[in-house]
C-alpha positions in Angstrom: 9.0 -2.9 36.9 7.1 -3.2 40.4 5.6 -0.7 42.0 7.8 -0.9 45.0 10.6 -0.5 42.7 8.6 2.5 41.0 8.1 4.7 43.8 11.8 3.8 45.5 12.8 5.7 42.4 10.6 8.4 43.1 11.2 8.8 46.5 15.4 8.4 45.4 14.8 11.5 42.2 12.2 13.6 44.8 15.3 13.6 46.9 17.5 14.3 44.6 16.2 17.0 43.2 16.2 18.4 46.7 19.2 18.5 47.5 20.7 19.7 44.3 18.0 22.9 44.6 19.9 23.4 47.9 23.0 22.7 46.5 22.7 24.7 43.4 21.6 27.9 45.0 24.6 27.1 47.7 26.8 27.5 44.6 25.5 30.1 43.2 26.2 32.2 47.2 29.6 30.7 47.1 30.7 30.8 43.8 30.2 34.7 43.8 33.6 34.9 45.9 35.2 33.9 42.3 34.1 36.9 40.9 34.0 39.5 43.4 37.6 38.5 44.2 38.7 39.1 40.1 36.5 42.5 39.5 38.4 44.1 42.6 41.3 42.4 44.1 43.9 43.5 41.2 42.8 47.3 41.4 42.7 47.2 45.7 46.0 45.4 46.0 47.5 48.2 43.5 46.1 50.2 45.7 47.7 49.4 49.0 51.3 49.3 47.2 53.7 51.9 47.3 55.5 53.0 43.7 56.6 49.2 42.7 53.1 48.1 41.4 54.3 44.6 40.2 52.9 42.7 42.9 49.5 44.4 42.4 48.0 40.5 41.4 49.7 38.7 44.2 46.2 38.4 46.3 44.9 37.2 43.3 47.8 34.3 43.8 46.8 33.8 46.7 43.4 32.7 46.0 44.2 30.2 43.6 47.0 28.7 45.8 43.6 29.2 48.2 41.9 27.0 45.5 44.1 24.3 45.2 44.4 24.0 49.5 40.7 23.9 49.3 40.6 21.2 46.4 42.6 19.0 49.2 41.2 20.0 52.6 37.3 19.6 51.3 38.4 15.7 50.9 39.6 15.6 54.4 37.0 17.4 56.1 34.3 15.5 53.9 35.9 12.0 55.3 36.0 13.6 59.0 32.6 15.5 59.3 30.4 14.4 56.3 30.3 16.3 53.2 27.6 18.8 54.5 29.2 19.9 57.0 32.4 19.8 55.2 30.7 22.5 53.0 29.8 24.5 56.2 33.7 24.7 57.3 34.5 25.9 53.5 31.7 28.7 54.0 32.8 29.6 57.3 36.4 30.1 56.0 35.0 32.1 53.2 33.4 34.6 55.5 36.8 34.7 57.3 38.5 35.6 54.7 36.2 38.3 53.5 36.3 40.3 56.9 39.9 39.7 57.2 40.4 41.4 53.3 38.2 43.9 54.8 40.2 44.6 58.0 43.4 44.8 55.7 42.1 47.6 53.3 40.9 49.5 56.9 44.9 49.1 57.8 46.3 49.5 54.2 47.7 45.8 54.7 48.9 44.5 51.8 50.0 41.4 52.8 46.9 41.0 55.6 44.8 41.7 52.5 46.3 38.8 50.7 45.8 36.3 52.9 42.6 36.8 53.5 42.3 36.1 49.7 44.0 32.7 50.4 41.0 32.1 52.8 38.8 32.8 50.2 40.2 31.1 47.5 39.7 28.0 50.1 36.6 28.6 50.5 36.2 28.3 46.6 38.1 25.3 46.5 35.1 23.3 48.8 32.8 24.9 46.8 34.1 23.2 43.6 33.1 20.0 44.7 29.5 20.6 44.9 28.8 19.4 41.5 30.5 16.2 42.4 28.3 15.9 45.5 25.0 16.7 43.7 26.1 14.0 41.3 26.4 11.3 44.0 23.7 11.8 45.6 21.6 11.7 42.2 20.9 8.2 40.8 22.5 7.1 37.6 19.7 8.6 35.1 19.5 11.9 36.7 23.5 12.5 37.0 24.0 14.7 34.0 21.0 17.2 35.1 21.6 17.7 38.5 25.4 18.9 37.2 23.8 21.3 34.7 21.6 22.7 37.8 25.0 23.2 39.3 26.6 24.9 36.5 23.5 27.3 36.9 24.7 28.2 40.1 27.9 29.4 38.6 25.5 31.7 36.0 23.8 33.6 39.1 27.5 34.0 40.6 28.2 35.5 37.7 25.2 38.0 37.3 25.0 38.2 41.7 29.3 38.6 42.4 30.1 42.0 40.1 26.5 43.4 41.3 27.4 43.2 44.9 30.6 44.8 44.2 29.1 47.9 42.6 26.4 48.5 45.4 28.6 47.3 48.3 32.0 49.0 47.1 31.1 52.6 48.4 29.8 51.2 51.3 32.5 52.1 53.7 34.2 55.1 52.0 36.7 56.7 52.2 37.8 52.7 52.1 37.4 51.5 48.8 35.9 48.3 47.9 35.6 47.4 51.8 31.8 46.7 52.1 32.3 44.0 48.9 34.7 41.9 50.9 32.7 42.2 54.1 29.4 41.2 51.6 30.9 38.0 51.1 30.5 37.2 55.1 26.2 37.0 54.8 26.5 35.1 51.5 28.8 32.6 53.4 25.9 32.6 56.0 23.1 32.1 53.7 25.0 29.1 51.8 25.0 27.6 55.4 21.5 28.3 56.0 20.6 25.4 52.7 23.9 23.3 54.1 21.7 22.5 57.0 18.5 21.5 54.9 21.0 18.7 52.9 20.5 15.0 53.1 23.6 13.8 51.5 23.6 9.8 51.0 26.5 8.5 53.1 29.1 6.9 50.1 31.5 4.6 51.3 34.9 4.6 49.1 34.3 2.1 45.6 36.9 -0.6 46.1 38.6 -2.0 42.9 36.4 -2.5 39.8 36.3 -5.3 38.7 39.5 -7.4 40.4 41.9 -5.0 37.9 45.0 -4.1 39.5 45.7 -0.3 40.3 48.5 1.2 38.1 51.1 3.0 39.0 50.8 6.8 38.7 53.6 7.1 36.9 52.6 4.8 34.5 48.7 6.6 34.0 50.3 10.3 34.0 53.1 9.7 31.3 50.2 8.7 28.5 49.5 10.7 25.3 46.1 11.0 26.3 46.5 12.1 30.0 49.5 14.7 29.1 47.4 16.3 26.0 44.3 16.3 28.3 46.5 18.1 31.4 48.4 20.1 28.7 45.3 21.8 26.9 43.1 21.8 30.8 46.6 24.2 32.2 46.8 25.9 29.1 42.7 26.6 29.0 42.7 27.6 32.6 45.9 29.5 32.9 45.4 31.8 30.1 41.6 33.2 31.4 43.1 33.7 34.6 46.3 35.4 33.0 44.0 37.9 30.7 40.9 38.2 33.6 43.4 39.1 36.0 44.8 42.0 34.1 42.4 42.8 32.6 40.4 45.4 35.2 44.3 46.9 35.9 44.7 47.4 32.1 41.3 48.8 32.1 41.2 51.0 34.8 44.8 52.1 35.2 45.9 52.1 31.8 42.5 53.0 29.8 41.2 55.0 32.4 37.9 52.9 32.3 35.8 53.3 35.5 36.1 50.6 38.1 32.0 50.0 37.4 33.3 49.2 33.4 35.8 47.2 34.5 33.6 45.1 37.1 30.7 44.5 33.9 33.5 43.1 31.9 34.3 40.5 34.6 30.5 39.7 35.2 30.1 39.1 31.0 33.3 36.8 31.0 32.1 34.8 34.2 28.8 34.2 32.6 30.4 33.5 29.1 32.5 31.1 31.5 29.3 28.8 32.6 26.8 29.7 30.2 28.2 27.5 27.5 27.8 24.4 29.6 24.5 23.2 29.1 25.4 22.6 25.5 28.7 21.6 25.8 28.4 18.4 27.1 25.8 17.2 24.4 28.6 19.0 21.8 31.2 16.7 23.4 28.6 13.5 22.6 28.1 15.2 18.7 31.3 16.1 18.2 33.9 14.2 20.3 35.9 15.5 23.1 38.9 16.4 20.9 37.3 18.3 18.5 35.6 20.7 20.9 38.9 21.4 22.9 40.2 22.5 19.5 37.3 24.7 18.6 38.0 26.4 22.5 41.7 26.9 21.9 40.9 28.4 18.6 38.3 30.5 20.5 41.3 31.4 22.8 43.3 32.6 19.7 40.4 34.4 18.8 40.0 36.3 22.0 43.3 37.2 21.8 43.0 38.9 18.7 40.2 40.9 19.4 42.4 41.9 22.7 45.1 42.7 20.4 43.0 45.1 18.2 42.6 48.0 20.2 41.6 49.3 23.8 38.1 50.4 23.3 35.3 49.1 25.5 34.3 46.4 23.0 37.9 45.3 22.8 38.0 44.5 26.1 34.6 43.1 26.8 34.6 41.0 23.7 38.0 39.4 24.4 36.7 38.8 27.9 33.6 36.9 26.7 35.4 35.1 24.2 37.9 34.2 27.3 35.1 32.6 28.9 33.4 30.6 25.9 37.3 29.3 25.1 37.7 28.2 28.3 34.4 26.6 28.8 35.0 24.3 25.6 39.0 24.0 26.3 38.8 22.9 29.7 35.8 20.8 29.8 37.2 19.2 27.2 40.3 19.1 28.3 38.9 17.4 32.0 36.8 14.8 30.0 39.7 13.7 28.3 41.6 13.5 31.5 39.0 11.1 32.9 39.2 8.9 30.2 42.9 8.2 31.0 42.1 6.5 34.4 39.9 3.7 35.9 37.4 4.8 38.7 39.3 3.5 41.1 42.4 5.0 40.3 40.5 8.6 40.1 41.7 10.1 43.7 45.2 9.8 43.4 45.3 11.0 39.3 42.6 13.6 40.1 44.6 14.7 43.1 48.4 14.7 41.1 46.1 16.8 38.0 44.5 19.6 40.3 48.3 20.1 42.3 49.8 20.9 39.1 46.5 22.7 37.4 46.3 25.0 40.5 49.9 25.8 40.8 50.1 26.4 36.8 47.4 28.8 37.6 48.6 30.8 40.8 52.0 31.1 38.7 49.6 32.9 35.7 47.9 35.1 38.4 50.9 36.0 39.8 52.7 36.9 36.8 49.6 38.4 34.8 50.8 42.0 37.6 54.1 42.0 37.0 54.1 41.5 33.1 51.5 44.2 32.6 53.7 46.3 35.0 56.2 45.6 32.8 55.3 45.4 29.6 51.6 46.3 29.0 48.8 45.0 28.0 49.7 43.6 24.2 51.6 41.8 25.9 49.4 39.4 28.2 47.6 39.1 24.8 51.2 37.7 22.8 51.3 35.0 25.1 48.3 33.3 24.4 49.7 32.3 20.5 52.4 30.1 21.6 51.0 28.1 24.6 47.5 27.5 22.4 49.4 26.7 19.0 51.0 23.9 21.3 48.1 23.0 22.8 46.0 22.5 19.2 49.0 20.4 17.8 48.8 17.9 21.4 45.1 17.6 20.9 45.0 17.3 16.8 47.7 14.8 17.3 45.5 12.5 19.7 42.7 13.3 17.3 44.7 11.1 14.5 45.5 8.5 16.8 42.0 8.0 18.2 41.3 7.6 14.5 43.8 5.1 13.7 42.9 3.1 16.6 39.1 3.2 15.8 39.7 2.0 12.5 
């Protein structure tokens, strides 16, 4: 190799590695919303309701609906402004939509207070596409680590979101939880701060590899392996946010847990969440991708079953942790599998048909997560998970076998 060649390369990961430091601590401002939003939008929406409590999770719907806008309008805004300052119109929506949840708890605004969660969730849905970004603007080599730097990000969300909430919570009492919503409006700011520093290589949109024709998307979407991959990802996704939504109500209102408790719980799940991810792409390599979205359902199954064996503290916080493990495995699995369905140039219309139904399947659990523990209780939201991951580990064992066959 030449030493022009040499120090291009050096000059291309010296880069890199910049912008994915930016990046990553970007994510890591941004991807607090996630749980800031979870530890106290449940028990504030409950709040602002009269004596029908079923709608207590509906912000909560909003920001995944929020999400899944977000998953589409960061594409457009990418193509129109750059992907830099795509990221600075997500962040700015974000800090939006935290002064305008803020504004509705002053009024007592239910609805007000839910759309300002769609904002948010919005703003989470640009911020989802950092790791993609830090990816294409690393060369081939350093791809894999400048994704695990993201994923870091997500663990100081984790640790940074339920510690702003209990020292910002207070901040404007008698209105609980205020000053947490109006936090997120300087973390926004900050994250733009780094935005600015980026140097994003300019991409231009990969034609057709290698002369192959583009399928049809009905014909990519109605495969074994796409359907068990979507299937299990759903499954994976809607069930944390089903428990993780109900959870702080069941803990608060119906164990009498304090909201500080309650807010912990959240900040253990979200780190059990991203934590897992710097081994579980090397598990996916050891193991195969099939294998490790059954160990996470059966993880699922397993955090159910803690759930279901009482309502003490370690109940709820173990389940929650074991939430976040399952649906690290399950739906990184789940995604990988996915991927494998498609060519690379069929990726943006079979990415964008999977994330429309994912997000929808996971504003419906949101939603529901409310009105069935208004309902029904807690034991309940934990009954559910048996069915939908029993299905789920018969789709993926049976893909399992046929992989098999076909290898043989």
């Amino acid at each position: 190799m030449s030493t022009g060649t040499v120090e291009g390369l050096e000059r291309e990961l010296s880069a890199a590695r910049r912008n994915v430091s930016l990046l990553m601590f970007a994510q890591a401002l941004l991807g607090s919303s996630g749980p800031i939003a979870f530890s106290v939008g449940g028990l504030a929406g409950y709040d602002l309701l009269g004596p029908d409590k079923s709608l207590a999770t509906a912000p909560l719907t909003g920001f995944n609906i929020g999400v899944a806008l977000g998953a589409v309008l960061v594409a457009i805004a990418a193509r129109m402004l750059g992907r830099a300052h795509g990221f600075i119109v997500g962040a700015l929506v974000g800090a939006g939509g935290g002064l305008l949840a803020a504004i509705a708890l002053f009024r007592s605004d239910f609805w007000l207070f839910a759309a300002g969660f769609v904002l948010i969730g919005i703003s989470s849905g640009f911020a989802q596409k950092i790791r993609f970004a830090a990816a294409d603007a690393s060369p081939s080599f350093y791809k894999p680590r400048a994704i695990s730097w993201i994923l870091a990000g997500g663990v100081i969300s984790a640790v940074l979101g339920p510690q702003v909430v209990i020292f910002t919570k207070d901040l404007f009492e008698p209105v609980l939880f205020a000053g947490a919503f109006v936090a997120l409006a300087p973390l926004s700011l900050a994250a733009i701060v780094l935005f600015l520093f980026l140097r994003l290589p300019d991409h231009k949109a990969a034609g057709m590899a290698g002369g192959e024709a583009v399928r049809p998307l009905r014909e990519i979407v109605l495969t074994q392996r796409f359907l068990t991959g979507m299937f299990c990802g759903i499954s994976s996704y809607a069930l944390m946010t089903f428990m993780m939504t109900g959870a702080p109500l069941a803990m608060v209102i119906g164990c009498g847990f304090s909201p500080e408790m309650a807010t912990l719980g959240i900040q253990w799940h979200v780190l059990a969440m991203f934590a897992p991810s710097f081994v579980t792409g090397m598990l996916i390599q050891r193991l195969g991708t099939e294998k490790v979205v059954a160990a996470g359902l059966l993880i699922l199954m397993g955090c159910a079953a803690v759930a279901h064996a009482g309502i003490a503290l370690w109940n709820f916080w173990g389940a929650l942790i074991l939430l976040g493990i399952g649906w690290n495995f399950g739906f990184i699995g789940a995604t990988a599998i996915v991927a494998s369905s498609y060519r690379p140039h069929e990726a943006d219309k079979v990415q964008g048909f999977h994330d429309i139904i994912l997000f929808g399947a996971v504003a419906l659990a949101s939603f529901s997560s409310g009105k069935v523990f208004n309902a029904y209780g807690w034991q309940t939201i934990n009954l559910v998970f048996w069915p939908i991951t029993g299905v789920s580990l018969v789709l993926v064992l049976l893909l399992l076998v046929r992989s098999r066959r076909a290898a043989a």
